[in-house]
N, C-alpha and C positions, 0 to 999 in steps of 0.2 A: 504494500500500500504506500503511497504517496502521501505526505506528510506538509501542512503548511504550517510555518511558525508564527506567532502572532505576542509583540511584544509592546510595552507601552513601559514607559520608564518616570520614573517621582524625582525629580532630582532636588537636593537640599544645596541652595546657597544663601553663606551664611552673609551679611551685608558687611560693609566697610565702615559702621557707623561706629564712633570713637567710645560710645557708651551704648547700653543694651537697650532692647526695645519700650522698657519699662520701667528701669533703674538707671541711677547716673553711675553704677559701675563700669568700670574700665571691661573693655572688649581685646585688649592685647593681648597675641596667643605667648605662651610659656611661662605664664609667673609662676613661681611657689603654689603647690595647689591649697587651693581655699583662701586666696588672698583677693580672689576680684568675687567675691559674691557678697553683696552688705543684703541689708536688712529685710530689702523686699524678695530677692533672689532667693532667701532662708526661707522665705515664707512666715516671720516669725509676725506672730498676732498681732493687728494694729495696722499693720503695713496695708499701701491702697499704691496702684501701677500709676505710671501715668506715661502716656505714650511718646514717644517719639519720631519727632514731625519729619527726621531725618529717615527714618525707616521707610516709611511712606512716601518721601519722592524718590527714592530708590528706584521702591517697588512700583511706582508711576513709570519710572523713565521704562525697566524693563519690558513692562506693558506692551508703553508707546515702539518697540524698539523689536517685538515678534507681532505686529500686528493687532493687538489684542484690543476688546472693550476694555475701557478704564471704567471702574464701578464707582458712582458718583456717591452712593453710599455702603459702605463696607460693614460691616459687623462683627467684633470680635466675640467669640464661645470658648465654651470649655469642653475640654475632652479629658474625659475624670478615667483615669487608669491609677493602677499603682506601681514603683517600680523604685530602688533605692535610689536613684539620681534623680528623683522630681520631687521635690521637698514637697510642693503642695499639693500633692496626690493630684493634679490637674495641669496640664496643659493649656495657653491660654492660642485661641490660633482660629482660622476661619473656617467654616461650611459651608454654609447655604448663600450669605454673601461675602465672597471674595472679593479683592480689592483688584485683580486681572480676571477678566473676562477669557472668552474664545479669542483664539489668533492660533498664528501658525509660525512656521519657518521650514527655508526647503533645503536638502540637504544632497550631496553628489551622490549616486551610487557605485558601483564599481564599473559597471558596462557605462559610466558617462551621461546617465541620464538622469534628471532631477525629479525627485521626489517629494511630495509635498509631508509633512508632519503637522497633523494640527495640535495647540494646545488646548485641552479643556480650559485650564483656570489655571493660575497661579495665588496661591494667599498668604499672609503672611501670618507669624507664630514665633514662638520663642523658643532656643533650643532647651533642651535639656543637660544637666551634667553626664559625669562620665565618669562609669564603671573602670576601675583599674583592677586588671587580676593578674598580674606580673608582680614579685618580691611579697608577697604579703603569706604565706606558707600557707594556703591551703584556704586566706579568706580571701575576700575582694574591701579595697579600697573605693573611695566616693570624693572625686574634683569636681566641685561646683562651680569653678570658675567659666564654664560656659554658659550653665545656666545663665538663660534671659537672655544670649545671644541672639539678637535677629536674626531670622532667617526668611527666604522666600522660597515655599513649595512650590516648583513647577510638573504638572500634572498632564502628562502629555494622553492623546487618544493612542488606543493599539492599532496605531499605524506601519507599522516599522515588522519586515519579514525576514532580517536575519542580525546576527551581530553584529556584525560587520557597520549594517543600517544603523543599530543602535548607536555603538560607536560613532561613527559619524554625527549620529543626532546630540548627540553628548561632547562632544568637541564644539560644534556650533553653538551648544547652549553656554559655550565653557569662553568662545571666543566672543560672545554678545556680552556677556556679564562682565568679562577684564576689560574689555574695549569702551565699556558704559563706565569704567569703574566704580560700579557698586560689591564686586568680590574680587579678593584675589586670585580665586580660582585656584590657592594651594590644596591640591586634592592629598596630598602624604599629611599636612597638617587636618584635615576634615573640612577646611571652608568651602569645601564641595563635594556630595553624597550621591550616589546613586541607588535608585531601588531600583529593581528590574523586575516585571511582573510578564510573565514568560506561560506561552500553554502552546500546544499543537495540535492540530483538527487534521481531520482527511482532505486532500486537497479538494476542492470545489464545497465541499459543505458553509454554510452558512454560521451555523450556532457556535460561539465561542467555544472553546474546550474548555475546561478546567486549569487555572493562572495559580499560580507558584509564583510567590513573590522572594529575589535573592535579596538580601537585605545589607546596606550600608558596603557599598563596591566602591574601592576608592583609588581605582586608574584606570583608562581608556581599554586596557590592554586585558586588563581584569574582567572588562566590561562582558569582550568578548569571547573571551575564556571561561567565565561563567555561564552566559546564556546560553553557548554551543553543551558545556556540559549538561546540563539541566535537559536541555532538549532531548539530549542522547537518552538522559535516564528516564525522562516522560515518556520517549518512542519506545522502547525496551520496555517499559512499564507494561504498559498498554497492550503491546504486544505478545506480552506474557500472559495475557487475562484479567493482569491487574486495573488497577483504576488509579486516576493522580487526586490528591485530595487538598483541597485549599489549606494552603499553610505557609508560613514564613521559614525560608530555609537562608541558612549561612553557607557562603563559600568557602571553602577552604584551598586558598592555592599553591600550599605548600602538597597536598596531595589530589589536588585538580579534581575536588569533587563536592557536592551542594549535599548538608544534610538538614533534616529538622531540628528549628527550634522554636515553633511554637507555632498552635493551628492558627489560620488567618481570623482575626477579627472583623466584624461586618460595622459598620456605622454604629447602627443602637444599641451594641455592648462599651459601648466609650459615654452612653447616656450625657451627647452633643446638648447644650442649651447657652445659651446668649448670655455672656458675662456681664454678671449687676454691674460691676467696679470700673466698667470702660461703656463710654455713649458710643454709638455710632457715628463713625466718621465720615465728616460731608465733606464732598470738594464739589470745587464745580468747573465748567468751560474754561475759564481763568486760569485757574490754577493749572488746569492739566496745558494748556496753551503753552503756556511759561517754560514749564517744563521740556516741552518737545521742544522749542526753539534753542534751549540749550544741550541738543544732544550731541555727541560727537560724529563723528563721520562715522559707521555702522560698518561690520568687515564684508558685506558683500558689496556693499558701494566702494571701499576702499580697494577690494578685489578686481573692480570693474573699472578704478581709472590707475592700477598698477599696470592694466595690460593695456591702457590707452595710452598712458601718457610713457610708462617705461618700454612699452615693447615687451615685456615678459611671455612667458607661457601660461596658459591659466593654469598648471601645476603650480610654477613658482610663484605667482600672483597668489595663488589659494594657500601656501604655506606663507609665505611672508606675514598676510594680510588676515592670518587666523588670531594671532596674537595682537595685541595692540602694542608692548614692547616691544617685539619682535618688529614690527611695522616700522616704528619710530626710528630705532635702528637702522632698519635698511635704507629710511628717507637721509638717513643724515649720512650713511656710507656714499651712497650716493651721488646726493648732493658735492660730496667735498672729491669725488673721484670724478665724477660726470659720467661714467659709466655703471650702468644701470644692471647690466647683464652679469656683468665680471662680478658686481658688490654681489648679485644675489647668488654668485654659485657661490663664492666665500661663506656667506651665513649661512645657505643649506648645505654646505660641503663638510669644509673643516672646520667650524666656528660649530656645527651641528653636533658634529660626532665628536667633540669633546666637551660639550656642554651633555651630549646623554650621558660622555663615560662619565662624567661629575656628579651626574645626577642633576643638572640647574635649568635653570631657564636662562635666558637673554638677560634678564632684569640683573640678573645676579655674577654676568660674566665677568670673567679679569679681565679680558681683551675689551678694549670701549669702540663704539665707533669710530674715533678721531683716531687710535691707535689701527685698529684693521685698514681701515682709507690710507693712512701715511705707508702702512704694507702694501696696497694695492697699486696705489700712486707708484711705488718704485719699479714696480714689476710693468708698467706702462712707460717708465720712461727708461727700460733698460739698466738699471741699477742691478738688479737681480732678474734669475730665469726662475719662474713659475714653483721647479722643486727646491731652490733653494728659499724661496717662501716658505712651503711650510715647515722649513725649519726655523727660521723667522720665527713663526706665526709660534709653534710649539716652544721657543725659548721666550715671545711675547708673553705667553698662556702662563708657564712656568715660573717666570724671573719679574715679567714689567719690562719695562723702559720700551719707548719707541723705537719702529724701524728703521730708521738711521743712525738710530743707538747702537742698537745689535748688529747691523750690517757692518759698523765703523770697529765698532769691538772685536769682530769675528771675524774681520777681512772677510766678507761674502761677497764684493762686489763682481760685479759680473765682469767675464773677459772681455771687450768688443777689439779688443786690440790683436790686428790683423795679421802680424808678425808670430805674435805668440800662440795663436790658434791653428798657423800655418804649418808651426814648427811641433804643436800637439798631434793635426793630423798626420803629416812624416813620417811620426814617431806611432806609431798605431801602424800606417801602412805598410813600415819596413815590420813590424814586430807582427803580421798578420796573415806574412806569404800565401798559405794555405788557401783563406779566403777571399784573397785578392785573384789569387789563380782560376777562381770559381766566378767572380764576378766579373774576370774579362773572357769566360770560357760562351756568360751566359748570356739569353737572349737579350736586346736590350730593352723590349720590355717587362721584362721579369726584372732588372738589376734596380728596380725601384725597393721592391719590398727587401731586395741585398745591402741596402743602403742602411739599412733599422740598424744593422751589427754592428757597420763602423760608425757611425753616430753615436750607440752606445758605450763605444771604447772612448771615444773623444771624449763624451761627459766624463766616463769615471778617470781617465786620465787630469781631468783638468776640476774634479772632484765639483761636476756641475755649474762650476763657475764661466762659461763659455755659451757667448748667444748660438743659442741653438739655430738659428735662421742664418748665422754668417757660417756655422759651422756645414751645414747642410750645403751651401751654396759653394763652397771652398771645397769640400770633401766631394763632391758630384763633382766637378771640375777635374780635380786632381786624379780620381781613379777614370773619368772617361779618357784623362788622355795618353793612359798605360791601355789601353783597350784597341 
């Protein structure tokens, strides 16, 4: 039987607001734990919220920014659960009116064609603390210092028919929010969550199958590591006789497999109702107006004049242009090189695969803009050849100091001088009999791809410092006219 997969994802971002949704506690991740939770975060008797107005143009601008209704009046409830990290046995957070409406955003698929993803809603809410069960021998510890972190749930439809898709829709959601700056989108710190609510039907049937929610997935890579697994174990499931049964399962990807932990909840066991302690929030026309006119340039529109105005590929335009750091970066490599092409294979080349092996993002690189351009700049005006860059680049990465620095400290200037490159190849063609006997034996159009060897000798004779273009031109010369 033929198999279709049907996924919809919750994703938690927490906002950039300096203080919590409800409290003037500090929102900065790493303190001391239980240092940022005062009075009302404890839940301790007496205590009354009071919202912040910060929260809510956030979660305005996100709105405006996947298309969405903005709800002119929102509603905050309670969702009464118990659990050791929510001091007040209740969650304070939206239902029935959110503050984002329906909208959508479209995402690439692998065959190159665009997919639409609608949002149901997005609402906002407060986090909850967090369970430690590392070093505590056998109990669990309790950091309240997230509690009352802002957050916005985005609540997508089961749109989305493989991981892959998810993934993707989960990077979009991740480059809207960095590029709005209302999240930093550190997903290893939790400022951004994914649920994954995953089931599989016979292909053509209509009626959903039975969703298995992965709970609290926190990397791209995870994303699609755990849906594919889950599917596998729902098809097999099924397949066997069994049945899949609504529940929240953990991933585990130390042994790449989803198990139970705890059956899934329906709405009327969280006994939802409308918090005394907070009015409903009015905005109107105005307000929301305001807001959009100060949005920033949005990453599919910045996607769309990378490739107008740079000439890029829509790969490179859609990697540059998924980040908004990343973006900034490339405008200002740029800028200061005027080649557009060269700066972006630098940032997805070698500036990429050392910032994974680092584990960082752009925001956090050693190498700065002004540093990589001063690299790039020399390798255009013949200073250096291409590999001797990225030794450059990898003692920039390592040490600091600019490329004039390094190149001046390390003697790497490139050869262009015509004597000494002459007297390189000579020295190659007497020391190469063999192969020289072979390239004037062979046709002359075959002696092109013959040329790759002595070229090769030439660089590591002159330990890469020699322009490859004069070397090419000199060394084709000299062996055609042994020929």
């Amino acid at each position: 039987m033929e198999w279709e997969v049907v996924i919809g994802l919750e994703i938690h971002a927490q906002l950039s607001t300096k203080t919590k949704i409800f409290s003037g506690a500090s929102t900065a991740f790493g303190a001391e734990p239980n240092t940022q939770a005062c009075a009302v975060d404890l839940a301790l008797p007496g205590t009354l919220p009071v919202f912040n107005e910060n929260a809510l143009r956030m979660a305005v601008m996100f709105g405006l920014a996947v298309n969405s209704e903005i709800g002119k009046r929102s509603v905050f409830d309670r969702k009464n659960y118990f659990y050791p990290d929510l001091p007040k046995g209740y969650q304070t957070t939206q239902l029935a009116e959110p503050i984002v409406g329906p909208g959508y955003v479209d995402i690439e698929t692998d065959d190159g064609e665009t997919r639409r993803v609608r949002i149901h809603h997005a609402h906002l809410e407060e986090d909850a603390g967090k369970s430690l069960h590392e070093d505590f021998h056998g109990m669990s510890g309790i950091d309240l210092n997230r509690a009352g972190t802002p957050l916005v749930e985005i609540v997508s439809e089961p749109d989305m028919r493989s991981s892959k898709e998810a993934a993707a829709y989960a990077r979009k959601i991740h480059a809207i929010i960095t590029t709005l700056g209302i999240c930093d989108g550190n997903m290893a710190e939790g400022s951004m969550r994914c649920d994954c609510n995953v089931s599989v039907r016979p292909k053509g049937q209509e009626e959903l199958g039975t969703r298995t929610e992965l709970k609290n997935i926190n990397s791209f890579r995870f994303i699609e590591r755990a849906i594919d697994t889950e599917v596998a174990r729902q098809i097999d499931l099924i397949e066997d006789g069994g049945r899949v049964i609504q529940e929240t399962r953990l991933y585990d990807p130390d042994k790449n497999e989803t198990r139970s932990m705890r059956s899934k909840e329906e709405a009327n066991d969280y006994r939802y109702f409308p918090c005394p302690d907070l009015l409903p929030v009015i905005i109107d026309d105005a307000y929301i107006d305001a807001i959009r006119a100060e949005l920033p340039e949005l990453p599919d529109a910045r996607r769309a004049r990378f490739i107008e105005q740079y000439g890029l590929s829509e790969y490179d335009a859609g990697v540059l242009s998924s980040d908004r750091n990343q973006a900034d970066y490339f405008e200002k490599v740029a800028e200061l090189t005027k080649n557009a092409k060269l700066s972006a294979n630098w940032i997805t080349g070698e500036l990429a695969r050392l910032l994974n092996q680092a584990d960082l993002t752009v925001k956090h690189s050693p190498v700065s803009a002004e540093q990589l351009a001063g690299l790039i700049n020399r390798i255009q005006d013949d200073t250096i050849t291409g590999k001797i860059a990225k030794n450059v680049f990898e003692i920039m990465w390592n040490e600091g100091g600019s490329a004039d620095e390094i190149i001046e400290a390390k003697g790497l200037k490139q050869v262009n001088d015509t004597g000494a490159i002459e007297a390189a190849i000579d020295q190659v063609i007497a020391q190469c009999t063999p192969q020289v006997e072979q390239y004037i034996a062979a046709e002359p159009d075959k002696r092109g791809k013959m040329l790759g060897f002595f070229m090769g000798q030439v660089m590591k004779l002159t330990q890469g410092k020699a322009n490859p273009g004069q070397v090419q031109g000199v060394l084709k010369q000299k062996l055609d006219k042994l020929c």
